[in-house]
N, C-alpha and C positions, 0 to 999 in steps of 0.2 A: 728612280726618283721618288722621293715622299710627297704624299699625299697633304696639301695645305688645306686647311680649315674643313676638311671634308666631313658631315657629321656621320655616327656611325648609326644604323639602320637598327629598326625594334630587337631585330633577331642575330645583330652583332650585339648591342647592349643586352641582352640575354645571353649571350653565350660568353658576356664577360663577367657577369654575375656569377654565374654558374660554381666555376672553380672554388669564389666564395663560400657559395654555402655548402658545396663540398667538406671544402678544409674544416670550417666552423661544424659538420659535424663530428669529421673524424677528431675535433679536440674537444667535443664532447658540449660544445656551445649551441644549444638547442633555445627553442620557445620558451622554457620553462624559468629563462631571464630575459626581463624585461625590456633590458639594453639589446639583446637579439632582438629583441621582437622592433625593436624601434629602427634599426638597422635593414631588416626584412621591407618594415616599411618603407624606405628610405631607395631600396633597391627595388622596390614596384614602382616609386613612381619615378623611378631614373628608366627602366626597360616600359614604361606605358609614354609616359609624356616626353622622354628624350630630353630631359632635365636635368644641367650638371649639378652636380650636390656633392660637397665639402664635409665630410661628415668628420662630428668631434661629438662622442658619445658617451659624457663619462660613465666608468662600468667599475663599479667600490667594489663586486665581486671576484674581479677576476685583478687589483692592486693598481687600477690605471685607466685609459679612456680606448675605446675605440676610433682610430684615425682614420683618415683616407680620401681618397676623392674618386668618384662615379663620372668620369670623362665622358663628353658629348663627341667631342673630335678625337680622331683616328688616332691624331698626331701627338695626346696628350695618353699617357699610363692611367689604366685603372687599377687602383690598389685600395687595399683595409688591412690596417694593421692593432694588433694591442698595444699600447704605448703603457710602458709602467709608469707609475710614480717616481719621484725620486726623492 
């Protein structure tokens, strides 16, 4: 049976980050844009204060914005994705 409303713990919201900024290096999405660094930010204070955040991050570098949402509850996906332009 699924878990309703149950929030996820400092060191579940970290270890859902994580994968993130994995991925984001292996495609070579480092500090050295701004839109990372804004994203970075975004994902401290989702794993510090357990804060959901909706991120929409436009990023002219990479032809599109960064998407996603930093889920509080179990029960909701945490995902970031590139969204192109169209």
């Amino acid at each position: 049976m699924a878990k309703t409303g149950v929030p996820r713990t400092p060191a579940e919201r970290q270890a859902e980050v994580r994968p993130i900024i994995e991925k984001m290096g292996e495609l070579g999405l480092n500090t050295a844009y701004e839109e990372v660094v804004e994203l970075y930010k975004l994902m401290r204070r989702y794993v510090q204060e357990g804060e959901r955040v909706v991120v929409n991050i436009p990023f002219p570098a990479a032809g599109g914005k960064l998407t996603g949402v930093l889920a509080t509850s179990v029960r909701e996906q945490v995902w970031i994705k590139i969204e192109k332009n169209r």
